[in-house]
N, C-alpha and C positions, 0 to 999 in steps of 0.2 A: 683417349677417353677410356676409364677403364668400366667393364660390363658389369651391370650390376649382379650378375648372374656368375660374374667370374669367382674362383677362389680365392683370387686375390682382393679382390672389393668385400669378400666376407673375411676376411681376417683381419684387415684393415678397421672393419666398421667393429670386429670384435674390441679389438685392442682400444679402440678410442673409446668407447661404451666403459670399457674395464676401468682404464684410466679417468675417467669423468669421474664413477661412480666412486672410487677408490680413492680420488682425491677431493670429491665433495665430501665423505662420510670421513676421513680424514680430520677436513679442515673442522667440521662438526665437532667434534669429541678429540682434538688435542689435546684438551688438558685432561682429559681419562685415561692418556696411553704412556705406558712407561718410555724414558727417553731412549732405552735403547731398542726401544719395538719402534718408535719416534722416529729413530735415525734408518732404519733397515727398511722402512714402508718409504721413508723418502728418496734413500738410493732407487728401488725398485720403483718407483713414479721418475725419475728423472732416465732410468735406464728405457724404460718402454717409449718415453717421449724421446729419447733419441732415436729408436728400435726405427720407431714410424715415421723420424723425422728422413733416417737415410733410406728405409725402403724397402730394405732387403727383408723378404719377408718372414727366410728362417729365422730371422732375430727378432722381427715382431712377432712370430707364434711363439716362442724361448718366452721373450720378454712378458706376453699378455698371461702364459699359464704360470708364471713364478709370482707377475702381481697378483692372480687372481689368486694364488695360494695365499699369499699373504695376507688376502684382503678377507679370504674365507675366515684363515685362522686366528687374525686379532678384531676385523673390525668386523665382523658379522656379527656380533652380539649387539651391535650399539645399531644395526637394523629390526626398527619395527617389523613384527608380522603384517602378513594381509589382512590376516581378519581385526586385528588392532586397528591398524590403516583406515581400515573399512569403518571402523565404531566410532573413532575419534573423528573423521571425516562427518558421519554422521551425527553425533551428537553437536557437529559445530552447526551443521547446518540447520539442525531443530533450536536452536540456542538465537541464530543470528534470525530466523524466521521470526522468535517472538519477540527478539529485542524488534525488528521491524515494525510488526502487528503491534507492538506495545505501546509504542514511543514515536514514532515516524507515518508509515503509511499503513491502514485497514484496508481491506475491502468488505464491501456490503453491494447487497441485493436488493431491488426494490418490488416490493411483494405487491405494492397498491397501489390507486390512481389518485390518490391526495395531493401531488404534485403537478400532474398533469398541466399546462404543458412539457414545464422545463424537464420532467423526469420520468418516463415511463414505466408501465409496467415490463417486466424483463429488465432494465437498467441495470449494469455491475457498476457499482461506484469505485473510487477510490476517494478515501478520506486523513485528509492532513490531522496526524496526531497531534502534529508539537504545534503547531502554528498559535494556537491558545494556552501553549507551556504545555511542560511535560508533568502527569501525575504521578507524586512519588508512589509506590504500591505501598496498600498498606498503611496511605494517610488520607488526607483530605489538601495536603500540600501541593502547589502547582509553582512550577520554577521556571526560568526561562522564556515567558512568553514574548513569540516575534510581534504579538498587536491585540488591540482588544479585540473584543466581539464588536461586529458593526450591526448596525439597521442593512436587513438584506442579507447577510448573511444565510448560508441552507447546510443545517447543521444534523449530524447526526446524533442521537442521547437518547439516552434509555429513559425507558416510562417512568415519569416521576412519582404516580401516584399507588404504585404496586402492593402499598400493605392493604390498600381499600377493593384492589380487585388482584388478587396473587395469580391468578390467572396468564398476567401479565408484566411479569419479573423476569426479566434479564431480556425482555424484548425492547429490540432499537427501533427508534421511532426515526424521520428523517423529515422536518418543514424549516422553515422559513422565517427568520427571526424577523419581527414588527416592533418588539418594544425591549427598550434596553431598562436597566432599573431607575425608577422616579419619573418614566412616561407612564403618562394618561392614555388610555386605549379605549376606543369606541368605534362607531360602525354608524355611520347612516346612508340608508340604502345599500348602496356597494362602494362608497366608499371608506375609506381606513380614515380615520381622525386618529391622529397622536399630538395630545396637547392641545386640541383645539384645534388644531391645522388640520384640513382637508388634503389628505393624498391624491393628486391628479390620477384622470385616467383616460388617457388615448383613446376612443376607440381601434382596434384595428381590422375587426370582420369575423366572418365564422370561423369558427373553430371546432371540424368532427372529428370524434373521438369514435374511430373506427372498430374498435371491443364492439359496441352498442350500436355504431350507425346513429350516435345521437350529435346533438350539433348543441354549440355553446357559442355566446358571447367571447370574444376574445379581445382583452385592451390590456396596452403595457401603463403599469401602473409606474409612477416615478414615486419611491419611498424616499425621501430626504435625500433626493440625489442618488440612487442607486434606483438605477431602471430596469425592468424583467417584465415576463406575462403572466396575468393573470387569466381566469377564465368564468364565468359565471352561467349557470343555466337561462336559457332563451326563455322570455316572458316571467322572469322574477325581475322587479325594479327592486327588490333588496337584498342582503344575504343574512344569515342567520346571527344574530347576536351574542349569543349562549347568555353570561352572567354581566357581558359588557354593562357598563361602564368600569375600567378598573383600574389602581394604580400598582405597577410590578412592582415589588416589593426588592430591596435589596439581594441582589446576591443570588438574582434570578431572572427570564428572559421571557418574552411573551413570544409565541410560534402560532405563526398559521400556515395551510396549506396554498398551494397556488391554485387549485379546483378548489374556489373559494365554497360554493356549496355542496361539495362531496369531501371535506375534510374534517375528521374529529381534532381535535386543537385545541390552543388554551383557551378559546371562548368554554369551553365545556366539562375542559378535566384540571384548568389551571397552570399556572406557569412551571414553568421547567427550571429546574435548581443548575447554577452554572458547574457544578460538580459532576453532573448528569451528562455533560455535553462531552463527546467520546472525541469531537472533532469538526471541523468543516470541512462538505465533498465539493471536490475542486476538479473533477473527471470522470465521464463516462467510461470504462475501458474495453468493457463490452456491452452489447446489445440485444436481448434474442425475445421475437415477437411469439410469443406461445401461441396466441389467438390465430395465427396466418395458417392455411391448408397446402399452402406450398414449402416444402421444403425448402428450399433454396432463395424464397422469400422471409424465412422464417431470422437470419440476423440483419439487422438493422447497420449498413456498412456505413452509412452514414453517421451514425453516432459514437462510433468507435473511437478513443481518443480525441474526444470531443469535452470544449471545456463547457463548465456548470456555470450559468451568472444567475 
């Protein structure tokens, strides 16, 4: 076994380094090197790997400093700098981040409790770009999409209504699709009517929403087959209507919150243009409870990699 620490294991480890490097940067840039630099870099790669193949190490120290001449004086040029190295590296990784963030996976933050249960406050989402087609930049065009928009779907999209309140331009909103285009949308008491049809609702028990120490109604509502929880404040038998009764208009989606009486929604500000929609969140990836006075209570480990229905 030979010592790493020997002379011989470092001349050895030189020579094979030399030879790698000298025959990768090589095989790169053949057709840049004249044939007869061509043929004298090839002898001197064949000579070294003999050098190392028999042992003898005065022939591998011979052998590794004549490649390495060689390799200084024709193929060093066709080696990038570091700091090159370093920029191009970089610029790929800033490049392949936004193709990411652009086209495939966002993340978002969930700032409020309009979701509550399925979403809390502190929430990190991840949100499916492509899954509703990709948007060309730059148009209004959408290509590729893996599926429509469903009923139940919990989507993320920017404020639709920003020239009337600019206050709120370029802020993402994140609820709960209820009506797709050409349903009918209304409200009696707490439940969702689409089309006439009354959406079920479970009861399933209290629900405290530990911020407040307040306590809510809690029942999984079933939207056209797509089942989740909803929540509703204790001693209301209704929830708020806004401008209900309405019919979505093409080319647009009705959103409501899952804290059915703590969410602003399109009962109120209007439907959301499906151009608007950045995506569906389809993953908690993290979790972090602001409100908790324990540190170490403060991420929610349970929610972590945790899927959204």
């Amino acid at each position: 076994m030979i010592n790493i620490w020997s002379r011989e294991y470092r001349v050895r480890k030189k020579a094979r380094q030399v030879y790698s490097e000298t025959k990768n940067l090589y095989a790169k840039n053949r057709s840049k090197v004249q044939p007869e630099i061509a043929g004298l870099i090839r002898e001197k790669l064949g000579q070294t790997e003999l050098a190392i193949s028999n042992g003898n190490m005065s022939e591998i120290k011979l052998k590794t400093d004549e490649l390495e001449s060689i390799n200084k004086e024709h193929l060093s040029k066709f080696v990038k700098s570091k700091l090159r190295q370093n920029v191009e590296a970089l610029l790929f990784a800033v490049v392949l981040a936004l193709v990411i963030r652009t086209f495939i996976v966002q993340p978002f933050k969930i700032p409020s409790g309009s979701m509550i249960p399925t979403l809390l406050v502190g929430d990190h989402l991840l949100v499916s770009k492509f899954i509703y087609g990709t948007e060309i930049p730059f148009s209004d065009k959408v290509v590729l999409p893996l599926r429509e928009i469903k009923h139940g779907d919990v989507i993320v999209f920017r404020y639709p209504n920003s020239e009337s309140d600019p206050s709120k331009n370029g802020i993402h909103y994140i609820k709960r699709v209820v009506g797709l285009p050409g349903d009918k949308i209304d409200v009696e008491g707490r439940n969702l009517i689409i089309d006439g049809e009354e959406m079920p609702l479970d009861y399933v028990g209290d629900y405290n929403d530990e911020r407040f120490g307040t306590k809510y109604d809690e029942y999984q509502e079933d939207l056209l087959g797509k089942k989740h929880i909803v929540i509703y404040e204790k001693g209301r038998e209704y929830t708020q209507r806004g401008n209900l009764p309405v019919v979505v208009p093409p080319g647009q989606v009705f959103v409501m919150g899952d804290n059915r009486d703590n969410s602003q929604d399109s009962r109120f500000w209007g439907f959301v243009p499906i151009h608007n929609i950045e995506g569906e969140a389809f993953m908690t990836h993290w979790s972090w409870d602001f409100e908790s006075n324990n540190f170490f209570n403060k991420v929610r480990w349970n929610r972590i990699f945790s899927l959204i229905n």
